[in-house]
N, CA and C atoms as a LAMMPS dump frame, in Angstrom:
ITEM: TIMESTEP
0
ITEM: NUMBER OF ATOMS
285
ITEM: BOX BOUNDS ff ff ff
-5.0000000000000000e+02 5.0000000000000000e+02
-5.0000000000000000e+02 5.0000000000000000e+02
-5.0000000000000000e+02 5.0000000000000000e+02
ITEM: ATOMS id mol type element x y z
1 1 1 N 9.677 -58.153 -67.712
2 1 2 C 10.978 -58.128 -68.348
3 1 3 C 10.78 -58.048 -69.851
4 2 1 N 11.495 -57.161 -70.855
5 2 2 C 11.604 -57.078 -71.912
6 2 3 C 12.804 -57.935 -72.422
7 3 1 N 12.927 -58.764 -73.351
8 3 2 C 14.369 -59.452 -73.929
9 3 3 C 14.089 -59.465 -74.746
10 4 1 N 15.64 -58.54 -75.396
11 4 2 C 15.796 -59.202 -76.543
12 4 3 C 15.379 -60.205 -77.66
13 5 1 N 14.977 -61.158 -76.554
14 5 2 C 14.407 -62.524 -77.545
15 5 3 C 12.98 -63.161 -77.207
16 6 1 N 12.414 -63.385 -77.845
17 6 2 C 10.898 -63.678 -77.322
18 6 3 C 9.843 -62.59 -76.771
19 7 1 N 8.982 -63.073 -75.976
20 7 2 C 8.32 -62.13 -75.502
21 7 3 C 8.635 -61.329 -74.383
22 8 1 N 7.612 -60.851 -73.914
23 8 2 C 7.99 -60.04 -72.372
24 8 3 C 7.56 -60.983 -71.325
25 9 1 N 7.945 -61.235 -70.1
26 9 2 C 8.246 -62.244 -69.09
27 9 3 C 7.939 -61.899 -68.126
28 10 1 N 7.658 -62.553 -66.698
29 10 2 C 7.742 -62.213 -65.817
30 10 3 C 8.713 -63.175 -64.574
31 11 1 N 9.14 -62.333 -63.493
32 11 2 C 10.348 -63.876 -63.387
33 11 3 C 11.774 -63.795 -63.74
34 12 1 N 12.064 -62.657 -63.347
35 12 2 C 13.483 -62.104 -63.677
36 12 3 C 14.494 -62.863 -62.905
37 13 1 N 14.193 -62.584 -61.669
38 13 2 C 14.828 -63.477 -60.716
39 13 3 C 14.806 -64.634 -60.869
40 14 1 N 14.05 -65.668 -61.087
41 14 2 C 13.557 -67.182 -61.265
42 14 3 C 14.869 -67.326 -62.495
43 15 1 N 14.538 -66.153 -63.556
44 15 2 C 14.986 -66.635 -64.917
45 15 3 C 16.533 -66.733 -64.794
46 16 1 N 16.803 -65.967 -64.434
47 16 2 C 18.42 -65.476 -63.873
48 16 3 C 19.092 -66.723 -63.06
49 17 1 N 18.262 -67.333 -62.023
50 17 2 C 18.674 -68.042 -61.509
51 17 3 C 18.794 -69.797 -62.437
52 18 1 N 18.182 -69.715 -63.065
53 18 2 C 17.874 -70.979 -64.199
54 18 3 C 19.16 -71.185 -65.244
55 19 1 N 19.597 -69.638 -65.33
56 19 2 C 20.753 -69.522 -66.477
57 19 3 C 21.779 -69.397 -65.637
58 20 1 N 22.1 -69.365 -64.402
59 20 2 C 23.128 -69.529 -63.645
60 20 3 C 23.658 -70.927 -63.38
61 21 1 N 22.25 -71.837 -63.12
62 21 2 C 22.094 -73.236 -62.898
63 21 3 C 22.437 -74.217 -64.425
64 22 1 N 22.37 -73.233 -65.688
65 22 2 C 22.358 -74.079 -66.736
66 22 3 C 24.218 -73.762 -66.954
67 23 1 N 24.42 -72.748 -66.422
68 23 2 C 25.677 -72.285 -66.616
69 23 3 C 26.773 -73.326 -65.79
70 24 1 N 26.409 -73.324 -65.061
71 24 2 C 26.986 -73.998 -63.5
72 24 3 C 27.552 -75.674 -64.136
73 25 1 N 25.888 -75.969 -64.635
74 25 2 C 26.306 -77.29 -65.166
75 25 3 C 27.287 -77.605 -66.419
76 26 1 N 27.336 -76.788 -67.364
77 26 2 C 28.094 -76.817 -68.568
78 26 3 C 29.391 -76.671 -67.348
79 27 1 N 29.967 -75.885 -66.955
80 27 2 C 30.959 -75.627 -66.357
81 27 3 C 31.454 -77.13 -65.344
82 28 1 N 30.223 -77.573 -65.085
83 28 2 C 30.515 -79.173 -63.976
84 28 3 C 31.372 -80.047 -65.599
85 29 1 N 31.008 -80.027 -66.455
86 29 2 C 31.05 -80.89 -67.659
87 29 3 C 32.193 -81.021 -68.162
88 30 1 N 32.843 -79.69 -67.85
89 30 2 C 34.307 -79.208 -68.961
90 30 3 C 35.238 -79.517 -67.82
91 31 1 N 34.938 -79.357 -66.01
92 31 2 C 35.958 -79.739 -65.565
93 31 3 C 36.12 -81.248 -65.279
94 32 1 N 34.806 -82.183 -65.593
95 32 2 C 35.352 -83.317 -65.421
96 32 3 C 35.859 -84.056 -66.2
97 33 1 N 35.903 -83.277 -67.593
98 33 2 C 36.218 -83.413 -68.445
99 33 3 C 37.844 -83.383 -68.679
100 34 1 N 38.337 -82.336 -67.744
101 34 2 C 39.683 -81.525 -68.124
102 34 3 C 40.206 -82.383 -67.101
103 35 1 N 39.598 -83.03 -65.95
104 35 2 C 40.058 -83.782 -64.688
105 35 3 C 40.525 -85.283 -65.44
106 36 1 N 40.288 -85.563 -66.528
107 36 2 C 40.422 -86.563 -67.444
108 36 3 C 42.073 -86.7 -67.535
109 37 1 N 42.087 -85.745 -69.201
110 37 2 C 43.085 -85.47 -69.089
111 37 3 C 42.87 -83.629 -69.764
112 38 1 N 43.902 -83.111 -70.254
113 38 2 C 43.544 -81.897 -70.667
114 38 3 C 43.091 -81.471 -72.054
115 39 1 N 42.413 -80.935 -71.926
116 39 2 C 41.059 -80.774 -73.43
117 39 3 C 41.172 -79.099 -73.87
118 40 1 N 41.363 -79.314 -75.732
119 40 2 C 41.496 -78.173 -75.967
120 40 3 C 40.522 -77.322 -75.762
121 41 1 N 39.653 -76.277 -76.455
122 41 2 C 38.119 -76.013 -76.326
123 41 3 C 37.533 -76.611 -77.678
124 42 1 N 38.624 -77.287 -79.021
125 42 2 C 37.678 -78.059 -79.87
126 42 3 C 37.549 -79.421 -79.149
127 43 1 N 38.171 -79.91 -78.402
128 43 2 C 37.896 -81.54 -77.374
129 43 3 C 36.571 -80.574 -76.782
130 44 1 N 36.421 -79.643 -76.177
131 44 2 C 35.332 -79.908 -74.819
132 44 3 C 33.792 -79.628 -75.893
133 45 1 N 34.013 -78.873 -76.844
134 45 2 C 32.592 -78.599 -78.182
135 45 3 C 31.611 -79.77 -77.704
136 46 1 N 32.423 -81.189 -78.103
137 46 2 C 31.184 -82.352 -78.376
138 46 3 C 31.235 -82.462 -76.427
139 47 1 N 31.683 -82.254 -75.663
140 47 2 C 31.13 -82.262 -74.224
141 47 3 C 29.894 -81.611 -73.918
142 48 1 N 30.228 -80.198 -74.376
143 48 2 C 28.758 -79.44 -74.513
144 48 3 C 27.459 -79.364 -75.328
145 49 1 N 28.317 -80.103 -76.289
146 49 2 C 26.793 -79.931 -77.804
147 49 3 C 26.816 -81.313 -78.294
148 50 1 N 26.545 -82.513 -77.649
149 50 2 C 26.074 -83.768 -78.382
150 50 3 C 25.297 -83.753 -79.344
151 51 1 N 24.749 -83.36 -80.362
152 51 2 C 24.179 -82.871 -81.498
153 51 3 C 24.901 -83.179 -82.559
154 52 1 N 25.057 -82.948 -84.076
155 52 2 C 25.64 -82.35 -85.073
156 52 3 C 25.321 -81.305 -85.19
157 53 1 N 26.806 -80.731 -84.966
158 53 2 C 25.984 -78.386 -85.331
159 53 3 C 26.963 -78.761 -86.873
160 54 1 N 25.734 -77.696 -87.319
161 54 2 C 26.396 -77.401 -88.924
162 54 3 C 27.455 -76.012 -88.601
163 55 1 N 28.079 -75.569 -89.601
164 55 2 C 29.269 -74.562 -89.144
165 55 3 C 28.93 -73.316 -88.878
166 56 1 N 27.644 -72.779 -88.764
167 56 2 C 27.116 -71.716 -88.506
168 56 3 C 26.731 -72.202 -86.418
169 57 1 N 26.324 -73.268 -86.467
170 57 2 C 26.268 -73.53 -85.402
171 57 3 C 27.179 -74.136 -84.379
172 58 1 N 28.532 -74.768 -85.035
173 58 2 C 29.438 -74.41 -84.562
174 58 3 C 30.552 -73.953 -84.061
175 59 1 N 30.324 -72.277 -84.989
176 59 2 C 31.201 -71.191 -84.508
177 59 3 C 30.361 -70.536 -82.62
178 60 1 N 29.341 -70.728 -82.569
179 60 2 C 28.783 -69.97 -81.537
180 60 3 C 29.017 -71.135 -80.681
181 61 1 N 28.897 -72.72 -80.485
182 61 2 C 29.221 -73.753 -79.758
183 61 3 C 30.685 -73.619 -79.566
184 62 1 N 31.276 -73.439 -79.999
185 62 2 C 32.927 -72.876 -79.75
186 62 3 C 33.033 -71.753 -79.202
187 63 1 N 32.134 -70.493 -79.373
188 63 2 C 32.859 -69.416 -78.597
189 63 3 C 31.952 -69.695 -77.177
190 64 1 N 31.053 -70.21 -77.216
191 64 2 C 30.387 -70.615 -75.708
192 64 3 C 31.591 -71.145 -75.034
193 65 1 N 31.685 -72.312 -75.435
194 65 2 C 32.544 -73.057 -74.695
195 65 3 C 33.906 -72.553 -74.18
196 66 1 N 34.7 -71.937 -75.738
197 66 2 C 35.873 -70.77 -75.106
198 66 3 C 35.129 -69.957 -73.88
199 67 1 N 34.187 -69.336 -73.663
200 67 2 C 33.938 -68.928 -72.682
201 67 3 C 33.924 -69.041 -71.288
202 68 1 N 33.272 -70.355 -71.072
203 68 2 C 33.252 -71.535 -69.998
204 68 3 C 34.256 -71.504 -69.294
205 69 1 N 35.153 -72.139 -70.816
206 69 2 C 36.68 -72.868 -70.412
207 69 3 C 37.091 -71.217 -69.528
208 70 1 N 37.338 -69.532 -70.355
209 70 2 C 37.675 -68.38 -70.061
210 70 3 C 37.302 -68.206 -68.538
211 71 1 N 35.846 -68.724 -68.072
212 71 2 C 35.378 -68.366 -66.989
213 71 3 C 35.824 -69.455 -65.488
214 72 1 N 36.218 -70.544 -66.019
215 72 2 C 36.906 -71.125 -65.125
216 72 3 C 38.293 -71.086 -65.001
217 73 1 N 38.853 -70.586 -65.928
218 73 2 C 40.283 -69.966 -65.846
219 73 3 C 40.407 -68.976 -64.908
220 74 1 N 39.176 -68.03 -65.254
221 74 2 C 39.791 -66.753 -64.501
222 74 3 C 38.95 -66.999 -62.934
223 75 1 N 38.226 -68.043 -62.428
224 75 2 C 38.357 -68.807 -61.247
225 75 3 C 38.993 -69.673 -60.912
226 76 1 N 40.176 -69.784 -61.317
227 76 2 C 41.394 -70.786 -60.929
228 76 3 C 40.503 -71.955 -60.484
229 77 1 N 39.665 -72.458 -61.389
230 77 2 C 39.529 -74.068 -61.594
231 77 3 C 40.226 -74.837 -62.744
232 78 1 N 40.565 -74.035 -63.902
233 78 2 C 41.478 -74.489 -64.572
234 78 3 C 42.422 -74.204 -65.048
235 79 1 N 43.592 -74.527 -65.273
236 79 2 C 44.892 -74.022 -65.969
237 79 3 C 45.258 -74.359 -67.374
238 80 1 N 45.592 -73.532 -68.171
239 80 2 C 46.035 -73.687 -69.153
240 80 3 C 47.354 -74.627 -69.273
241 81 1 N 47.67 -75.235 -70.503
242 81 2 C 49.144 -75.868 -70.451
243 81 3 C 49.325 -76.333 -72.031
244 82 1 N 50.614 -76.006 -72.67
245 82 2 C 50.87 -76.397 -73.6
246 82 3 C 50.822 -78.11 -74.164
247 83 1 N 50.222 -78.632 -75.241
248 83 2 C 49.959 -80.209 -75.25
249 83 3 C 50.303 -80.312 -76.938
250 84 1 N 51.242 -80.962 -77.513
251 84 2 C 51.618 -81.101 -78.681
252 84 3 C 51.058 -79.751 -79.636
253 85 1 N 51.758 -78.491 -79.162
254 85 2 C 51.507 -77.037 -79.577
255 85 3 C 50.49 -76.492 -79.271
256 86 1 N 49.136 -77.126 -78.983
257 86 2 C 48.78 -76.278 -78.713
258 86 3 C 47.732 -76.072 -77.104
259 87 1 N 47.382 -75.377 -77.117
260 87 2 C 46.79 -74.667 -75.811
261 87 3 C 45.576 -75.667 -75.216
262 88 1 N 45.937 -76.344 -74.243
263 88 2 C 45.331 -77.216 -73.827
264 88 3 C 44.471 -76.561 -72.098
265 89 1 N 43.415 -77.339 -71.862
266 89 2 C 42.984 -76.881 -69.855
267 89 3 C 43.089 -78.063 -69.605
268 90 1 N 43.569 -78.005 -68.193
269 90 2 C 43.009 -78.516 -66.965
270 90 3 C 42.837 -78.19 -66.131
271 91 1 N 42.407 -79.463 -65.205
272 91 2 C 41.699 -78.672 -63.66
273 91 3 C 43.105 -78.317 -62.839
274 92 1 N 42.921 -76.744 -62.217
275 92 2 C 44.039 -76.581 -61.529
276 92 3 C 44.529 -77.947 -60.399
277 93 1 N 45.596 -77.684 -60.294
278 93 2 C 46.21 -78.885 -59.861
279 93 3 C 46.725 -80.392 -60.412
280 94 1 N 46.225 -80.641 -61.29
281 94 2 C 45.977 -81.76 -61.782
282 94 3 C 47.815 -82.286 -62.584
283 95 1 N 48.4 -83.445 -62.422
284 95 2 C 49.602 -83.289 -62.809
285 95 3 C 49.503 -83.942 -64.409
């Protein structure tokens, strides 16, 4: 495998499956999160990145996470809902 980043690899499959599994879990994080109560995507940031990111690092920790949150939306695990203006998730169903 050639990437973009680093060297050349072997283990495409293995690797693929590792970033599905790292994916999977961020995604376990934001809905038990949203099962709480409902979290904007600046609430779910420090869910995903316990760290201090400086602001270069957390414009890309924000659009990850918009992502997440995007990708469980459009698997009806979570719903959007308005929360003192603005655009809040939760887990579908949740009252």
């Amino acid at each position: 495998m050639l990437p973009g980043h680093r060297r050349p690899f072997h283990g495409l499959h293995t690797r693929a499956a590792e970033l599905e599994d790292h994916h999977e879990q961020r995604c376990d994080l934001i809905r038990t999160a949203c099962a709480v109560a409902p979290q904007t995507v600046a609430d779910l940031v420090p869910v995903l990145f316990a760290r201090k990111l400086d602001a270069h690092q957390m414009s890309f920790a924000f659009t990850e996470t918009l992502a997440h949150v995007n990708r469980l939306v459009r698997r009806g695990e979570l719903e959007p809902v308005l929360q003192d203006g603005f655009l809040a998730h939760r887990t579908s169903g949740s009252v």
